[in-house]
ZAMARGU-4260 file (C-alpha; in steps of 0.2 Angstrom, whole numbers, plus 5000, padded with zeros to 4 digits):
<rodrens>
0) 4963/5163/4991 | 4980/5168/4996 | 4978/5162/5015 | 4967/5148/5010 | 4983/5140/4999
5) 4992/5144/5014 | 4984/5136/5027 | 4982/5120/5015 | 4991/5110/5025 | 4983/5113/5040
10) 4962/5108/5031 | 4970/5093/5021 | 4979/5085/5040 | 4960/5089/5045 | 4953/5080/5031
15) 4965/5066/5033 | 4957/5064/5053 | 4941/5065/5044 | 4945/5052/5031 | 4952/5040/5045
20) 4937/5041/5054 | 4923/5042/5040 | 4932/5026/5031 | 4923/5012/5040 | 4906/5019/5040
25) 4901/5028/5025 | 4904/5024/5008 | 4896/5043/5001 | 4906/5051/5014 | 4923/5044/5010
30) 4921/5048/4993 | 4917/5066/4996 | 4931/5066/5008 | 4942/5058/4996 | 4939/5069/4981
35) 4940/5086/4992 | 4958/5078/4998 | 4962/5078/4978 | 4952/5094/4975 | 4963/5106/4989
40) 4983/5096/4986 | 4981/5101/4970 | 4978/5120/4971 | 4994/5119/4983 | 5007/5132/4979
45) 5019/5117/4977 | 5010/5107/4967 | 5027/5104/4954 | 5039/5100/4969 | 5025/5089/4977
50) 5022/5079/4962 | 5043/5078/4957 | 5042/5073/4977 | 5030/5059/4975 | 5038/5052/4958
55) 5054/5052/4965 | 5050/5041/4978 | 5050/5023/4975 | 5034/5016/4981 | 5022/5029/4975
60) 5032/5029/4958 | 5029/5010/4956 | 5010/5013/4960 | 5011/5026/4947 | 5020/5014/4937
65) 5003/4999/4938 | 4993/5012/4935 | 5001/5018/4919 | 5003/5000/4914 | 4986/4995/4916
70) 4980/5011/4905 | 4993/5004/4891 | 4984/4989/4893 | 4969/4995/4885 | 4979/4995/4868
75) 4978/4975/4868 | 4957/4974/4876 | 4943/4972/4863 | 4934/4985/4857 | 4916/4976/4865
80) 4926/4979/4879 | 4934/4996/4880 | 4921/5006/4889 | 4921/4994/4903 | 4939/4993/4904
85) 4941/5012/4908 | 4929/5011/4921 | 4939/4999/4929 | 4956/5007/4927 | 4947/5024/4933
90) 4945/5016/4950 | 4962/5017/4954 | 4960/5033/4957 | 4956/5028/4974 | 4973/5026/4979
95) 4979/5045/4976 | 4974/5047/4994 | 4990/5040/4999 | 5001/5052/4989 | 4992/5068/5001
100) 4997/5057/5018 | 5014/5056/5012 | 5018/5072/5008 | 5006/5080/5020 | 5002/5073/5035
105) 5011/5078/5050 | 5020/5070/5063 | 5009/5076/5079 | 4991/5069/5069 | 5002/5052/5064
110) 4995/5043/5079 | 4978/5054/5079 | 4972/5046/5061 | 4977/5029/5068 | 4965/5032/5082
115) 4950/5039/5072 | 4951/5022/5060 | 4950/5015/5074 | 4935/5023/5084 | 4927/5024/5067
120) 4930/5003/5068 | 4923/5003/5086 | 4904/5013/5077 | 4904/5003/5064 | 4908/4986/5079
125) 4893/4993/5090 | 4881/4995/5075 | 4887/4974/5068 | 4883/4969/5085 | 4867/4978/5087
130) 4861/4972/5070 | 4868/4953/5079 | 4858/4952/5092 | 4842/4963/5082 | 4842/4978/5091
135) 4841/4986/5075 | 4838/4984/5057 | 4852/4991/5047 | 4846/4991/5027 | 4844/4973/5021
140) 4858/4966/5033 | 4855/4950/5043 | 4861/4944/5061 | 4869/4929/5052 | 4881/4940/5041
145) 4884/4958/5052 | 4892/4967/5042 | 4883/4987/5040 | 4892/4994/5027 | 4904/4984/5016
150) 4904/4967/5009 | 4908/4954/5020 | 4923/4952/5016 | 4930/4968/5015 | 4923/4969/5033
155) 4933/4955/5041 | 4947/4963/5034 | 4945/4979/5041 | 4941/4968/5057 | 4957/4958/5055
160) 4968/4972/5054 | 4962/4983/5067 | 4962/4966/5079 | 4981/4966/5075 | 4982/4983/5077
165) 4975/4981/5096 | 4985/4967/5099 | 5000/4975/5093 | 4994/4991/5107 | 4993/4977/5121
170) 5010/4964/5117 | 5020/4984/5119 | 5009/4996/5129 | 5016/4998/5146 | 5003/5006/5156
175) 4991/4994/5165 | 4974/5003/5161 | 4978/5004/5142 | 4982/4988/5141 | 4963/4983/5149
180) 4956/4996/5137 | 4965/4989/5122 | 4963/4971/5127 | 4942/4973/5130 | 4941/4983/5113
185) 4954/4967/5104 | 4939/4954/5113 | 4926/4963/5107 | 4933/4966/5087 | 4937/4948/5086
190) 4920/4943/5092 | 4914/4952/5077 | 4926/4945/5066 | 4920/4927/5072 | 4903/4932/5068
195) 4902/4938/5051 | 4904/4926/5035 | 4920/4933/5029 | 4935/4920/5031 | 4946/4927/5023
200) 4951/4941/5035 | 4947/4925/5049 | 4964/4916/5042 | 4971/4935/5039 | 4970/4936/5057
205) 4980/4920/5062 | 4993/4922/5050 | 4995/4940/5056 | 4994/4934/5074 | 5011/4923/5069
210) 5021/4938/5061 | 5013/4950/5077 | 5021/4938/5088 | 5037/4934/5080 | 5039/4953/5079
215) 5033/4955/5098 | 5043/4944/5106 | 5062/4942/5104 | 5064/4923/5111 | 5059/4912/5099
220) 5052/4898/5109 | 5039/4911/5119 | 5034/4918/5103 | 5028/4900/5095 | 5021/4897/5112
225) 5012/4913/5114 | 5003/4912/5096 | 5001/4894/5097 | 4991/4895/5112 | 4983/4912/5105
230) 4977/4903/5088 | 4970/4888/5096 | 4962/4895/5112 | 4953/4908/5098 | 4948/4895/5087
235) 4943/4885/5098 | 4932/4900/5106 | 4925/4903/5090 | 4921/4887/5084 | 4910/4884/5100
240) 4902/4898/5104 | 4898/4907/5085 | 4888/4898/5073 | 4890/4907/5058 | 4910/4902/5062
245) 4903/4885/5063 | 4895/4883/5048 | 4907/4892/5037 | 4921/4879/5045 | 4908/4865/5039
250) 4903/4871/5022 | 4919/4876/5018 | 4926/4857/5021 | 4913/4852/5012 | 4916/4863/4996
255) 4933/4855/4995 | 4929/4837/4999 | 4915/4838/4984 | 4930/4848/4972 | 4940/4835/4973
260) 4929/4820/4974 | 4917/4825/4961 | 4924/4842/4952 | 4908/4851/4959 | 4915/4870/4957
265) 4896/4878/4963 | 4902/4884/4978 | 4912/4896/4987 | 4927/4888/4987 | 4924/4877/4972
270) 4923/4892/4961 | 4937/4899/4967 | 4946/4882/4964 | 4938/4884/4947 | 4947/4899/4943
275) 4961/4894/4944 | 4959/4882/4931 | 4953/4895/4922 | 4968/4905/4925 | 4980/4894/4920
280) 4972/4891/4904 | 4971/4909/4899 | 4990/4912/4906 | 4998/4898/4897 | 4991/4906/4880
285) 4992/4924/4885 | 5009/4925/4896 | 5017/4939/4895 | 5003/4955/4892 | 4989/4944/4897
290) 4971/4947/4888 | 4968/4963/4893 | 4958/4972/4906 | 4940/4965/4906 | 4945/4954/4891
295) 4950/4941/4903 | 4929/4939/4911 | 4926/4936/4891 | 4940/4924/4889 | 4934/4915/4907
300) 4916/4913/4901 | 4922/4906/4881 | 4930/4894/4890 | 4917/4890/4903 | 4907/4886/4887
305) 4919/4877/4879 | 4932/4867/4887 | 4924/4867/4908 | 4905/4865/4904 | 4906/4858/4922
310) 4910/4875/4928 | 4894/4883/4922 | 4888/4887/4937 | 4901/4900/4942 | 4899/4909/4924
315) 4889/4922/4934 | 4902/4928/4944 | 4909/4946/4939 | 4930/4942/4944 | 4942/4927/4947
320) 4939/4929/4967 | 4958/4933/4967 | 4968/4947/4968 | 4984/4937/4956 | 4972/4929/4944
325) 4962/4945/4940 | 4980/4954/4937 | 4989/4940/4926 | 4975/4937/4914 | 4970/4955/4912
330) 4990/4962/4911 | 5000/4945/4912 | 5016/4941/4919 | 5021/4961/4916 | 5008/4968/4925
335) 5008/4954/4938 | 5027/4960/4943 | 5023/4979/4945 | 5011/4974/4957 | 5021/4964/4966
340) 5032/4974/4966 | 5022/4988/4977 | 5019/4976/4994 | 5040/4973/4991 | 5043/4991/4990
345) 5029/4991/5006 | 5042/4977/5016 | 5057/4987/5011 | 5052/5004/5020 | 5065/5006/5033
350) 5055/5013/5045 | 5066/5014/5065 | 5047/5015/5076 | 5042/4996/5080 | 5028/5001/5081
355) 5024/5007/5066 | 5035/4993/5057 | 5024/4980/5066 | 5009/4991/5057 | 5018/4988/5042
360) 5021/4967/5043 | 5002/4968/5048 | 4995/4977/5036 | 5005/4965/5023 | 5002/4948/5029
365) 4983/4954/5030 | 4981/4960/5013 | 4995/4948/5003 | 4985/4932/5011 | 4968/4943/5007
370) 4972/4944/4987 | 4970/4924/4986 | 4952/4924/4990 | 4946/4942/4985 | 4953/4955/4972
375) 4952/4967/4987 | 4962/4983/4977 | 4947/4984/4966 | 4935/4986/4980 | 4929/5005/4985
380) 4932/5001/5004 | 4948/4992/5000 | 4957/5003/4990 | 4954/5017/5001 | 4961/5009/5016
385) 4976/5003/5006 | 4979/5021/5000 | 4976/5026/5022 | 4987/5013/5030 | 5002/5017/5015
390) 5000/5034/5017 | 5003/5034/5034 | 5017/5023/5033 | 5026/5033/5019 | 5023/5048/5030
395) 5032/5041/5044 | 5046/5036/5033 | 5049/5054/5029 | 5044/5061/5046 | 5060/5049/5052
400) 5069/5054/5036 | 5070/5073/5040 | 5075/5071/5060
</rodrens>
């Protein structure tokens, strides 16, 4: 036991590669990862300094901070409503992964967990492309909608970011046969993004495409130039040569055009228009604490019933279909801050490499934009690759902190 708690750094860096790698692929498998991450930090012989460590750190501590927030909350939810509520909180546990990568993860296997997402992303690209053009049958997955092992939208954000991250490789790589390796693998992860139904890590994309080039490029001029001509030559690519692109573009101008013509909220688009309506409602009554965790579905379908029978049709659905309204109902304006207040803590990381800041503004216009369409930090997949990509960027704080 003794030389086991002394080489714990050593198994949790490997578990960190493992987790890396495993996160696009297998949703068993990241959790088992995931809990033998938690399992083996906390037999540590350092557990005390670690924990003080963490809390005394800003960003952790105000993830801490939600978390606690959110369990207080469960004084103001209905008693109907409790049980469900806890299961909802209890997921957060999911983002405990990013306090080990912070205090553990070393400065040698920084770039090596990057690159295992990232051939975990190219398995999980080869299988979506293979399920595409029907090579295989992959469960109950479709060619129209590739996406193996995590909703769709989920997927296109994983998609969207690793795109970036690609991009990112080629706007700074210097050697010449990196930059063709990177630029085939970048082709190929946005053909799959263009092929899946998920739009939102589609617009991810161009608005991290916009901050990537600002970044990359120190003349302004080239930089709107560069991600001009990126955005619309990729567009344009993918609005003539993939379908399922096509349609989404079509249906989704549809949705509005009937929102706003004739309040039709019984699609994807209208429903999420719809709940903001909703939202509104419940905020302007419930501002400061919001209605509770899971109190706020109850309150949504009362006044569904009530007051926006025309909204029926969207009564089925199990969340707001975004990230702020799911928050401010549940925990209002209060819980709302806190959470903000993490992706500011995320900007304010004073990290020197460039390359890993570019990861950082990536990662942020990715996930900020995301939240509008999906409550993406209360999905498995999600979570987990938030608690990966902050762990790595808290690691390389303190990496650069102790040089």
């Amino acid at each position: 036991m003794k030389n086991f708690r002394e080489r714990i750094d050593i198994y949790l860096n490997y578990l960190m590669l493992a987790y890396a790698f495993i996160l696009p692929l297998s949703r068993a498998g990241i959790i088992a990862i995931t809990m033998l991450l938690i399992i083996i930090f906390l037999l540590d012989k350092n557990l005390k300094f670690n924990l003080i460590k963490i809390w005394e750190t800003p960003l952790p501590r105000i993830i801490i901070i939600f978390i606690l927030f959110n369990i207080i909350s469960l004084l103001w939810v209905s008693n109907k409503n409790i049980l469900e509520a806890v299961r909802y909180i209890v997921k957060y546990w999911y983002f405990f992964p990013s306090f080990i990568f912070f205090i553990f993860l070393k400065k040698e296997n920084i770039p090596k967990v990057i690159s295992a997402f990232i051939m975990g992303m190219f398995i999980s690209e080869i299988i979506a492309y293979g399920i595409f053009f029907e090579l295989w049958q992959w469960k109950n997955i479709t060619p129209d909608n590739p996406s193996p092992f995590m909703h769709h939208i989920e997927y296109s954000t994983f998609l969207a970011f690793t795109a970036l991250l690609l991009l990112n490789r080629i706007f700074n790589e210097g050697n010449i046969k990196s930059k063709i390796f990177y630029s085939i693998f970048f082709t190929t992860i946005l053909g799959n993004l263009f092929l899946t139904n998920g739009r939102t890590g589609q617009i991810s994309f161009i608005i991290g495409l916009i901050f990537l080039g600002f970044m990359s490029f120190k003349n302004r001029t080239k930089a709107i130039f560069t991600t001009l001509i990126l955005s619309i030559f990729i567009i344009s690519m993918a609005y003539n040569f993939s379908d399922t692109f096509h349609k989404r573009v079509y249906i989704g101008k549809n949705d509005i055009v009937q929102v706003i013509q004739n309040e039709n909220y019984c699609s994807s688009w209208g429903a999420r228009v719809g709940f903001w309506i909703i939202a509104f409602d419940i905020t302007k009554r419930n501002p400061i604490l919001g209605v509770g965790v899971n109190d706020n579905m109850s309150e949504s379908h009362i006044l569904i019933k009530n007051k926006f029978p025309e909204m029926q049709c969207i009564d089925y659905l199990p969340h707001f279909h975004n990230q702020y309204l799911q928050i401010i109902t549940a925990t209002g304006v209060i819980g709302l801050l806190i959470f903000l207040t993490i992706f500011y803590r995320i900007l304010k990381l004073e990290i020197k490499s460039n390359q890993f800041n570019n990861i950082k503004i990536i990662f942020l216009s990715v996930m900020i934009f995301g939240f509008f369409t999906e409550p993406l930090l209360h999905a498995q997949f999600s979570m987990l690759f938030f608690s990966l990509i902050v762990g790595i960027l808290l690691a390389q704080k303190r990496i650069e902190s102790e040089i």
